[in-house]
C-alpha positions as CSV (number, residue, x, y, z in Angstrom):
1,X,50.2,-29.3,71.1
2,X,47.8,-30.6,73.7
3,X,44.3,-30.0,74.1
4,X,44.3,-28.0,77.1
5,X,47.4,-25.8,74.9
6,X,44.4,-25.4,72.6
7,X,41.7,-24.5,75.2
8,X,44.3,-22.4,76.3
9,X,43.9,-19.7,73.1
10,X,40.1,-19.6,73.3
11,X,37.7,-16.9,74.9
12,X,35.8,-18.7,77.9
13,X,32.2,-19.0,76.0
14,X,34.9,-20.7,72.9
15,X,35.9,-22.5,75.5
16,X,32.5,-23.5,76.8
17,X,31.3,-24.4,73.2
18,X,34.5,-26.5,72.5
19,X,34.2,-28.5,75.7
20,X,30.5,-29.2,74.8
21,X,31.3,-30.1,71.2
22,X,34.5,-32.4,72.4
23,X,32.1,-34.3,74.9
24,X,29.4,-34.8,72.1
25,X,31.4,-36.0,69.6
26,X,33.6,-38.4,71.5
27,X,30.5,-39.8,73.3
28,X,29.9,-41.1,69.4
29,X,31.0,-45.0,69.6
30,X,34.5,-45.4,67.9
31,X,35.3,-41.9,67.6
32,X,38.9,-40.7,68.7
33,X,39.9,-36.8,68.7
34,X,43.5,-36.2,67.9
35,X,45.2,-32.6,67.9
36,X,46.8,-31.8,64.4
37,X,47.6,-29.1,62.9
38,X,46.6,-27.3,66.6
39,X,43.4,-28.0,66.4
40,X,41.3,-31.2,67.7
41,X,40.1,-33.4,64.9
42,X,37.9,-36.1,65.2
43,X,38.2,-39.2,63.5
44,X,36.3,-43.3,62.9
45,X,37.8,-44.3,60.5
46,X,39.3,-41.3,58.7
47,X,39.2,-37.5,59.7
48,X,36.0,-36.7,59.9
49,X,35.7,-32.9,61.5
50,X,37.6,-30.4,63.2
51,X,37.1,-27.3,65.5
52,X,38.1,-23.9,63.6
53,X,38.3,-21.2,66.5
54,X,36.2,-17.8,65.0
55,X,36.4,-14.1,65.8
56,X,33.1,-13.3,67.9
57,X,33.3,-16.1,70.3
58,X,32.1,-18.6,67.2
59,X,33.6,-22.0,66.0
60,X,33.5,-23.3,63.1
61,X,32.8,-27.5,63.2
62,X,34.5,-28.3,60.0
63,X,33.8,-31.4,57.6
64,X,36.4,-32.9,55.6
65,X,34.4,-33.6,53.2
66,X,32.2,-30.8,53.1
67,X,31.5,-30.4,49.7
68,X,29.7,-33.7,49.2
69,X,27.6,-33.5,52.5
70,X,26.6,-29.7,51.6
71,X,24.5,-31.1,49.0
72,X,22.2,-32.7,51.6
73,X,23.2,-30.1,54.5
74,X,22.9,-26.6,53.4
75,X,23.9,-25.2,56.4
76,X,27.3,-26.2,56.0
77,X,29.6,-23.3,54.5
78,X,32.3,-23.8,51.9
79,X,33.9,-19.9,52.4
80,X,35.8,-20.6,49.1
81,X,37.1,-23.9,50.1
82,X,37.3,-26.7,47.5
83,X,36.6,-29.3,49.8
84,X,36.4,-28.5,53.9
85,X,32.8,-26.7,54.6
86,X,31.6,-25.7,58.0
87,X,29.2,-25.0,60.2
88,X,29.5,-22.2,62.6
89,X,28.4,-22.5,66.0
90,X,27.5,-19.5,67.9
91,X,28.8,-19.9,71.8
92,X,26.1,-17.4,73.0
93,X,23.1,-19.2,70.5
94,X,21.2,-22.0,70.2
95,X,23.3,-25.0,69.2
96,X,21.4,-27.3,66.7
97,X,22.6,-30.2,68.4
98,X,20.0,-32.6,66.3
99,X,21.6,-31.7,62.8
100,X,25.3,-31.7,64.3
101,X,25.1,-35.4,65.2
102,X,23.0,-35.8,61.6
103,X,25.7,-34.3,59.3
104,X,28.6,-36.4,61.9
105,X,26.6,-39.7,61.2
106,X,26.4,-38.5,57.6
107,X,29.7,-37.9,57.4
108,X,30.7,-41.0,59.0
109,X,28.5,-43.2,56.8
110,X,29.8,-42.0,53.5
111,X,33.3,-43.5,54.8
112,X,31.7,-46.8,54.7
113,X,31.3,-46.3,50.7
């Protein structure tokens, strides 16, 4: 699957919010997005995040290691996962753009450890 295969299933403000997110993200020195598992994931040095498509033009940025950064982030949602949590971006809201790069950089750093 390609990126634009992915575009491809979203609604247009999805689509919007994705191309927004991709651009933000990849702006980020030595960060690479990769499709698997049909989604985009970004990486540095590992898999950091991915883009979860959401009913009600939302999207869910999920971190890998979401459980650890929710301590510091509460924002970030674990929906019964053991690990992944997310935050969910509205594509008609404000997008916190400030804490998205903070819990990235976060997320980033702890990969240094």
């Amino acid at each position: 699957m390609t990126l634009a295969e992915f575009h491809d299933k979203l609604t247009p403000e999805q689509l919007e919010l994705s191309i927004y997110i991709d651009k933000l993200l990849l702006d980020i020195e030595g960060v690479s997005r990769k499709i698997r598992y049909r989604v985009p994931f970004y990486d540095y040095n590992k898999w950091i995040c991915y883009l979860n498509p959401q009913p009600h033009n939302h999207i869910e940025l999920c971190f890998l290691e979401g459980k650890v950064l929710s301590e510091t982030y509460p924002e970030l949602q674990m929906k019964g996962r053991k690990m992944v949590a997310g935050l969910l971006l509205d594509a008609k809201g404000d997008l916190d753009t400030p804490l998205i790069l903070s819990i990235f950089d976060t997320a980033r750093l702890q990969q240094d450890r």
